[in-house]
VEXFIGU-820579 format. One line per 3 residues: for each residue x, y, z of C-alpha. Coordinates in steps of 0.2 Angstrom, whole numbers, plus 5000, padded with zeros to 4 digits. Last residue first. Layout:
N
X/Y/Z | ...
END
This chain:
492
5016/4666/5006 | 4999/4667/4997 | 4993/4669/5015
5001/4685/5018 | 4995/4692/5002 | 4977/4689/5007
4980/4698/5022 | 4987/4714/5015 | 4972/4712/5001
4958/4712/5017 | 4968/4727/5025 | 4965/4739/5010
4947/4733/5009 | 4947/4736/5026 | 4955/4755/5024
4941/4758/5011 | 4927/4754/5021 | 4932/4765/5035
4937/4780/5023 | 4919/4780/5017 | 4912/4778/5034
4919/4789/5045 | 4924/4780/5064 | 4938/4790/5072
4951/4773/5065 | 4945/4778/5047 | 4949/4798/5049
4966/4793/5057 | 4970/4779/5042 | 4964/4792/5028
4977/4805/5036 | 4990/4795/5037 | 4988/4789/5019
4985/4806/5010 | 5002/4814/5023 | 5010/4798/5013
5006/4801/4997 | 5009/4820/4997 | 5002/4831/4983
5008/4850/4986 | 4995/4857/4996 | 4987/4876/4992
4996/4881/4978 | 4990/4869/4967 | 4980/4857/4976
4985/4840/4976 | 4977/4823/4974 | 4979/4812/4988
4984/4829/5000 | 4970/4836/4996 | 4961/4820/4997
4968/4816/5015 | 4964/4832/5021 | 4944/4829/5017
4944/4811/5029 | 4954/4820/5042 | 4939/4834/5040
4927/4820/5039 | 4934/4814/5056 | 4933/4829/5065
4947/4828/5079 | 4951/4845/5083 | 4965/4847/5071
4954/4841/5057 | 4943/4854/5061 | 4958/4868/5060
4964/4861/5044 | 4945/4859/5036 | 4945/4876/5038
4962/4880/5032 | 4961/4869/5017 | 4945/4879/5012
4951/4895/5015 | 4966/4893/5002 | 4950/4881/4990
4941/4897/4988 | 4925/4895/4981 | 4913/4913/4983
4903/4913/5001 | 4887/4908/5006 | 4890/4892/4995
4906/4893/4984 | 4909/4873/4986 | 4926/4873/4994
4923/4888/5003 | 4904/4881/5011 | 4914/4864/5013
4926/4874/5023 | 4913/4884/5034 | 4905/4866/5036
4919/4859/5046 | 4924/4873/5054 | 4907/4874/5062
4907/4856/5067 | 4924/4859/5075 | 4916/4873/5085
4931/4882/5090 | 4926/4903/5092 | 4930/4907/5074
4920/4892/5069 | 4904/4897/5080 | 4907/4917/5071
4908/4910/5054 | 4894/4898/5054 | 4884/4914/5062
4892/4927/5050 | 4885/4915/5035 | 4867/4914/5042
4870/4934/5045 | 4874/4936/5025 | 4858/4924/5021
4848/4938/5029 | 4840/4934/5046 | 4828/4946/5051
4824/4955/5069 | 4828/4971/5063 | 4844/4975/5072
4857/4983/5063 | 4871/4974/5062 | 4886/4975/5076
4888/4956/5075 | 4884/4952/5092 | 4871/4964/5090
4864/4954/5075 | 4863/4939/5084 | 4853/4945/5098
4843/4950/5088 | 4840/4934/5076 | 4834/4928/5096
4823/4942/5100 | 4812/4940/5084 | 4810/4921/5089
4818/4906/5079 | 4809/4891/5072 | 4806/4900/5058
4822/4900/5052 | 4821/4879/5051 | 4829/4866/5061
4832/4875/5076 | 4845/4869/5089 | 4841/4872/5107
4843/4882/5120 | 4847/4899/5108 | 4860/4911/5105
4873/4905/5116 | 4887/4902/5103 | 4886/4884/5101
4865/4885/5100 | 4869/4899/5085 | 4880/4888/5074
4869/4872/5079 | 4854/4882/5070 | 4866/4888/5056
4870/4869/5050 | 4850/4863/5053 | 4847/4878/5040
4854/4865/5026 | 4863/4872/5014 | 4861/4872/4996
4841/4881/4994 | 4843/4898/5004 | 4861/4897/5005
4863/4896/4986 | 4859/4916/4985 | 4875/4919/4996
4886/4913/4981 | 4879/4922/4968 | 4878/4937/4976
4897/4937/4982 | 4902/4932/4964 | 4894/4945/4956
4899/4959/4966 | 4901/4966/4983 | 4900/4955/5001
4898/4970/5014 | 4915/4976/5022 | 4904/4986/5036
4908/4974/5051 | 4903/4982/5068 | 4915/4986/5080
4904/4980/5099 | 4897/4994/5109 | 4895/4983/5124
4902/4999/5133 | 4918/4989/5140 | 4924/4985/5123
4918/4974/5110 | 4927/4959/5102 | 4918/4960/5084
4934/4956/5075 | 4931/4961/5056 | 4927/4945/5047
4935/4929/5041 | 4951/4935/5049 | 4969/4939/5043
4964/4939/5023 | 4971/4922/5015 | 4985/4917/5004
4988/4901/4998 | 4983/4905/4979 | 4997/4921/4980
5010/4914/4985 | 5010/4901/4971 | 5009/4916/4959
5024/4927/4970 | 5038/4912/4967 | 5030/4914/4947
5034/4932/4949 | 5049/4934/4960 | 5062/4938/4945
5053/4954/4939 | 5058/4964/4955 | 5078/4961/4954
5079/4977/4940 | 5068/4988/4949 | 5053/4998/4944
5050/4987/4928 | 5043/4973/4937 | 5031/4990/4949
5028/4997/4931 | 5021/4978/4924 | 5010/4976/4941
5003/4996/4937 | 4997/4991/4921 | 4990/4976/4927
4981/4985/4943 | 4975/4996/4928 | 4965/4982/4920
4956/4978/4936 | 4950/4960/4937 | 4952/4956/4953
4966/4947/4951 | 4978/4960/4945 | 4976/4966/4963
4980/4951/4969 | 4997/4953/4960 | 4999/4970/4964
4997/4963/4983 | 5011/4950/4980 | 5023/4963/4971
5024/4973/4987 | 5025/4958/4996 | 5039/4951/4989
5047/4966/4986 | 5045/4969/5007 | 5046/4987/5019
5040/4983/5034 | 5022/4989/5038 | 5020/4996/5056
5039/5004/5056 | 5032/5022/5050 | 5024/5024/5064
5033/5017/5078 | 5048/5029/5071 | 5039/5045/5070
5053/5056/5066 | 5065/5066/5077 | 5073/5080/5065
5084/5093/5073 | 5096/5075/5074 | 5096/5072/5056
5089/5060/5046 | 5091/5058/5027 | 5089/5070/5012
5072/5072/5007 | 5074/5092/5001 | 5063/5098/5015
5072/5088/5028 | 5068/5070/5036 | 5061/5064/5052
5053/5047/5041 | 5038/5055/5048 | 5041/5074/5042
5044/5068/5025 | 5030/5058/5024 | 5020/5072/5030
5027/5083/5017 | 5025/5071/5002 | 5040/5068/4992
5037/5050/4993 | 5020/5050/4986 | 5008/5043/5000
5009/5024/5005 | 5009/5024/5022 | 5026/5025/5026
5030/5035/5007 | 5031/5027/4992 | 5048/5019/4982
5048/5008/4999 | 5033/4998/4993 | 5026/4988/5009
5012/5001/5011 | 5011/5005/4992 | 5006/4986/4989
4994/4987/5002 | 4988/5002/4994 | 4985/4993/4977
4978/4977/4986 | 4964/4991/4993 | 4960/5002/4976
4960/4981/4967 | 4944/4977/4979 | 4941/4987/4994
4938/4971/5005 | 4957/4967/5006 | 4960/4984/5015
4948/4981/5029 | 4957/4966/5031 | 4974/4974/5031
4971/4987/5043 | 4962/4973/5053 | 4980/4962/5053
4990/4978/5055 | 4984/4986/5072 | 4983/4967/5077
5001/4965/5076 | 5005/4982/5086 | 4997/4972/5100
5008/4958/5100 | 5022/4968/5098 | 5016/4977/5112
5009/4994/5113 | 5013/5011/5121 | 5024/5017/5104
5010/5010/5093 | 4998/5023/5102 | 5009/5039/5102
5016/5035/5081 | 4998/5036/5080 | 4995/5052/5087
5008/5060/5079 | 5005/5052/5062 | 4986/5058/5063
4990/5074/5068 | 5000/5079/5053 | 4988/5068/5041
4974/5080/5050 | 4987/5097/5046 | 4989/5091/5027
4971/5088/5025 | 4969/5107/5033 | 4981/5113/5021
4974/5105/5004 | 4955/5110/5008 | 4961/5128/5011
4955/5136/4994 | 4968/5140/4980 | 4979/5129/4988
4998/5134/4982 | 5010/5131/4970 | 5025/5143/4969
5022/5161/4979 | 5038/5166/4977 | 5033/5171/4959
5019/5164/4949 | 5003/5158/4959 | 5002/5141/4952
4987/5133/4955 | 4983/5119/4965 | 4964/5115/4968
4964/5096/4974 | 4980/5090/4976 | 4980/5070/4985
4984/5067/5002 | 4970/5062/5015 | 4960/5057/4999
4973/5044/4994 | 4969/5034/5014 | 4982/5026/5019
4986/5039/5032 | 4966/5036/5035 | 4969/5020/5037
4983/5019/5049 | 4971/5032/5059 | 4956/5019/5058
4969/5005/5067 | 4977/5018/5078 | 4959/5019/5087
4957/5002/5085 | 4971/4996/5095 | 4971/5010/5109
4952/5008/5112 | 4942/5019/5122 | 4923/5016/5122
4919/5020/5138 | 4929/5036/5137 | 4918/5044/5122
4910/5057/5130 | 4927/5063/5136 | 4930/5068/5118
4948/5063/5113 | 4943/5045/5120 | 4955/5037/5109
4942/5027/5101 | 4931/5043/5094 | 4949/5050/5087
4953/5035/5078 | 4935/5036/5072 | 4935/5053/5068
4948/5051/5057 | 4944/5037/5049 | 4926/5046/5043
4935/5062/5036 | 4945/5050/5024 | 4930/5042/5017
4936/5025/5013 | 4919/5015/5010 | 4921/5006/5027
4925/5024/5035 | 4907/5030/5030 | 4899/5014/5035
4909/5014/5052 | 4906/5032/5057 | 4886/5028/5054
4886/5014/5063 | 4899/5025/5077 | 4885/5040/5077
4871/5026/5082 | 4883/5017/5097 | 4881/5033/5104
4865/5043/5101 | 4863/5046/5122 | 4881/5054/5122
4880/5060/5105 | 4886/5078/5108 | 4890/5087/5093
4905/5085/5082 | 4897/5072/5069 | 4881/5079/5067
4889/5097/5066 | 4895/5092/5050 | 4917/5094/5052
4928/5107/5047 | 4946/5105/5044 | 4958/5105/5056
4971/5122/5057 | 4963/5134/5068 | 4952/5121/5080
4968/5111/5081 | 4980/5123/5085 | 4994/5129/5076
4991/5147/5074 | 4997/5158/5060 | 5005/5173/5059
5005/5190/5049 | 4987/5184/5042 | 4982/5196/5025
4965/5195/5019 | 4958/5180/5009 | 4944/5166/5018
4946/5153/5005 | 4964/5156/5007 | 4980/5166/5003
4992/5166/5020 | 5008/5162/5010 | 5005/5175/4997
5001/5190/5008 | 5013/5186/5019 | 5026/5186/5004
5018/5202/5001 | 5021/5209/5015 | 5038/5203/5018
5042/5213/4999 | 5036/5229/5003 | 5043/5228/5019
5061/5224/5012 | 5059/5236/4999 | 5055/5252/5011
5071/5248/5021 | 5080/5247/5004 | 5073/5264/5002
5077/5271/5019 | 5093/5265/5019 | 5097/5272/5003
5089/5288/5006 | 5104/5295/5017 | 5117/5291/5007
5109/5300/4993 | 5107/5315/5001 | 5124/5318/5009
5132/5316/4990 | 5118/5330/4984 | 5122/5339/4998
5142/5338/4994 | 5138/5338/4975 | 5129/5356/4977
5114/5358/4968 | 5112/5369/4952 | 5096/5382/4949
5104/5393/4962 | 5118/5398/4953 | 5135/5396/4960
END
C-alpha cells in the first residue's frame, strides 16, 4: 500500500467521528444566531436571556414624570390628565399606575376605580399597539422591531391587562359599572377617533380592547394560543378584563353611526365595512338612527368626586369646535348671570346669590374652580359658568335642571341637543318644577323625533300637574279648557 492513499477503515473511523462534531458545531452556529436575531435592538449585541421585570422591559419615561413629586402633587396629575385627555398612551399609564398607589408617594390618592379607568384607556389606546418600525429581517428572524419602541409597548399593554384584569376582579358590579361609564365619556369627547373605539370595544371582530384581533396581548387576554385557536387550560386569560365591554351589533353599529355624525368622511367608510362585515349587521340601521338621537354621554362632565387627599379628577375634555364656541359665546349676552349666581349659592360657594360676575370675590371663582380641578386663576370663563349650572343640577337643584335643559334646548353654553334637553327637564319635572311639567307636556304635545314619541295623553297629564303647581301659561289655558266643559254642561 502506498503512502499517498488512506486506508478505508481509518478513513471510515474518521468520518464517523466528525459528524458529531459537525452537527454539534451547526446547532451552535445556528442558536447563536437565532439569539442574535431575537435579542436585536436599539442597543445591539447579543443577549442570551432576557429578563422580565419592569425596569428591563417598560419603556422609558421623562425624569419629570418618574421623580418624586411628593410636594408637586396635584401639579404632576394636571399635567398627567391634560396629556391622557388628548390620548397619549404614556399619560394613561401613568395614571393608572399613579391611582393604584404603585409609588408609595401616591397612597393618599389611591383609587381602584379610576385607576383601572386610565388603564381601560390606554388598552384602547391605538398607540399602545400599532407597528412603528417593523422591518423584515429575512430568515428565522421574521418581522421584527428595528428599535425597541414595539417591545416595550407590548410589555406596558401586558402589564396593563394584568393589572386591570386585578382591579375589576376586586370590584363590584356596581363598581365595574363606573370603570365603563367614564371610559366611555372620556371616549365620547375624542370626536369620530373616540365613537370609532367605542365601536371597536363592543365589535367582537377586534380584540377586548379594540386592538387587531391577532394581537399578542389580545391573544394573551382572551388565554388563547399563538395561532388564536381557543382556550386551553395552560392558558388562564384575563376574564374580568376582557368582560368590561360586552360584545354588541347594536352597539357596535351605534357608535359608527355617531361617528358618522360628526362629520368624519372616514367614519362613513368604515360604517359601510362594519354593514358589509356580516350579513345580519345591515338590517339594524334605521332601529340604530332612532337610537342614536336619544342617546346621551353617562355624565355631563368627568365625576369630580375626589379622594381623601382633596385632590379632586379634573375634567380635561374641553368643548372643541365650532359648535362648542359658538355656543358658549351666547353666555355672555343670552343668559342671565342671576341663573349661575343661584348655581354657586346651592352648591356652597357663596351666602348669597350674585346678580352680576362682579359681585363675586377672587377667593369665591376659586373655590369653584378647585371644585372643578381647573386651574385656579380667580376668573370665571363662560365654560366654569356652565360647570356651575352643571354641577348644582348634577347634585339636585331642580332650578338647576331646569335651566341646564333650556340651555340644551336653545344651544346656549352648550350646542342644542334636544336628548339632553328632555332628560333635564325630566329630572326637574320629577322634582316638582312646574315649568319643567309645563316643557314635558309640549314634547309630548308635539313630538320629538327620537327623543318622545307624540302622546296626547302623557301632553294632557302633564299640562294639568304643571297648571295645578301654579305656571301661568298652562294655568290659563286649563281654565279656558274648563270654561268650555261647563258651557257644554249647561247646553244640556
Amino acid at each position: 500500500m502506498s503512502e499517498g492513499r488512506s486506508n478505508p477503515e481509518d478513513r471510515s473511523r474518521f468520518g464517523r467521528g466528525r459528524g458529531p462534531v459537525a452537527i454539534a458545531a451547526v446547532a451552535g452556529l445556528l442558536a447563536l444566531t437565532a439569539v442574535g436575531m431575537v435579542s436585536c435592538g436599539d442597543r445591539g449585541g447579543v443577549q442570551f436571556w432576557q429578563r422580565n421585570d419592569v425596569a428591563s422591559n417598560a419603556c422609558p419615561r421623562p425624569a419629570s414624570l418618574t421623580g418624586s413629586e411628593f410636594n408637586a402633587q396635584e401639579t404632576g396629575l394636571r399635567a398627567l390628565r391634560r396629556a391622557a385627555f388628548r390620548g397619549d398612551f404614556f399619560a394613561q399609564l401613568e395614571l393608572g399606575a399613579r391611582y393604584a398607589a404603585v409609588r408609595a408617594t401616591d397612597k393618599n390618592i389611591e383609587d381602584p376605580i379610576e385607576s383601572a379607568t386610565w388603564y381601560a384607556m390606554a388598552l384602547s389606546n391605538g398607540e399602545g399597539y400599532a407597528p412603528i418600525n417593523r422591518v423584515d429581517r429575512g430568515g428565522f428572524g421574521g418581522w421584527r422591531p428595528l428599535s425597541k419602541y414595539d417591545d416595550c409597548r407590548a410589555f406596558e399593554r401586558h402589564m396593563a391587562y394584568q393589572r386591570l384584569d386585578r382591579q375589576l376582579g376586586q370590584m363590584t358590579r356596581q363598581e365595574q359599572e363606573a370603570v365603563r361609564d367614564r371610559v366611555i365619556y372620556v371616549l365620547s369627547t375624542q370626536d369620530a377617533d373616540g365613537y370609532r373605539t367605542l365601536a371597536r370595544l363592543h365589535d367582537d371582530l377586534y380584540g377586548p380592547f379594540g386592538e387587531p384581533e391577532d394581537n399578542r396581548e389580545a391573544r394573551e387576554a382572551w388565554g388563547r394560543n399563538a395561532s388564536g385557536s381557543p382556550r386551553d387550560r395552560s392558558r388562564r386569560g384575563y376574564w374580568a378584563a376582557t368582560n368590561l365591554f360586552q360584545r354588541n351589533d347594536v352597539d357596535a353599529y351605534l357608535y359608527n353611526y355617531l361617528a358618522v355624525q360628526t362629520g368624519d368622511v372616514g367614519a362613513y367608510v368604515l360604517l359601510k365595512d362594519f354593514e358589509r362585515s356580516a350579513p345580519s349587521r345591515d338590517q339594524y340601521q334605521r332601529f340604530v338612527e332612532a337610537k342614536a338621537r336619544q342617546w346621551t354621554p353617562p355624565f355631563e362632565f368627568y365625576p369630580n368626586t375626589a379622594p381623601q387627599s382633596g385632590v379632586p379628577f379634573s375634567d380635561e375634555s374641553r368643548p372643541r369646535g365650532d359648535a362648542y364656541e359658538y355656543a358658549l359665546s351666547r353666555m355672555g349676552g343670552e343668559l342671565p348671570f342671576v341663573h349661575v349666581g343661584r348655581a354657586l349659592r346651592y352648591l356652597g360657594v357663596t351666602d348669597n346669590v350674585a346678580g352680576r360676575p362682579e359681585d363675586l370675590s377672587k377667593r369665591q371663582i376659586e373655590t369653584l374652580e378647585a371644585m372643578l380641578g381647573h386651574p385656579m386663576e380667580g376668573r370665571l370663563s363662560y365654560l366654569e359658568r356652565v360647570r356651575a349650572i352643571q354641577m348644582a343640577a348634577i347634585n339636585g337643584s331642580s332650578e338647576a335642571q331646569l335651566v341646564l335643559a333650556v340651555m340644551y334646548a336653545e344651544g346656549v353654553g352648550l350646542p342644542a341637543d334636544y336628548a339632553r334637553a328632555f332628560k333635564w327637564f325630566e329630572e326637574a319635572a320629577r322634582q316638582g318644577s312646574p315649568e319643567a311639567k309645563f316643557a314635558m307636556s309640549s314634547y309630548f304635545a308635539l313630538g320629538v323625533s327620537g327623543v318622545a314619541d307624540q302622546d296626547k295623553a302623557q301632553a294632557v297629564a302633564f299640562r294639568i300637574d304643571s297648571a295645578l303647581s301654579g305656571f301661568g301659561p298652562s294655568a290659563g289655558r286649563l281654565q279656558a279648557v274648563l270654561a268650555q266643559v261647563s258651557r257644554s254642561q249647561q247646553r244640556r
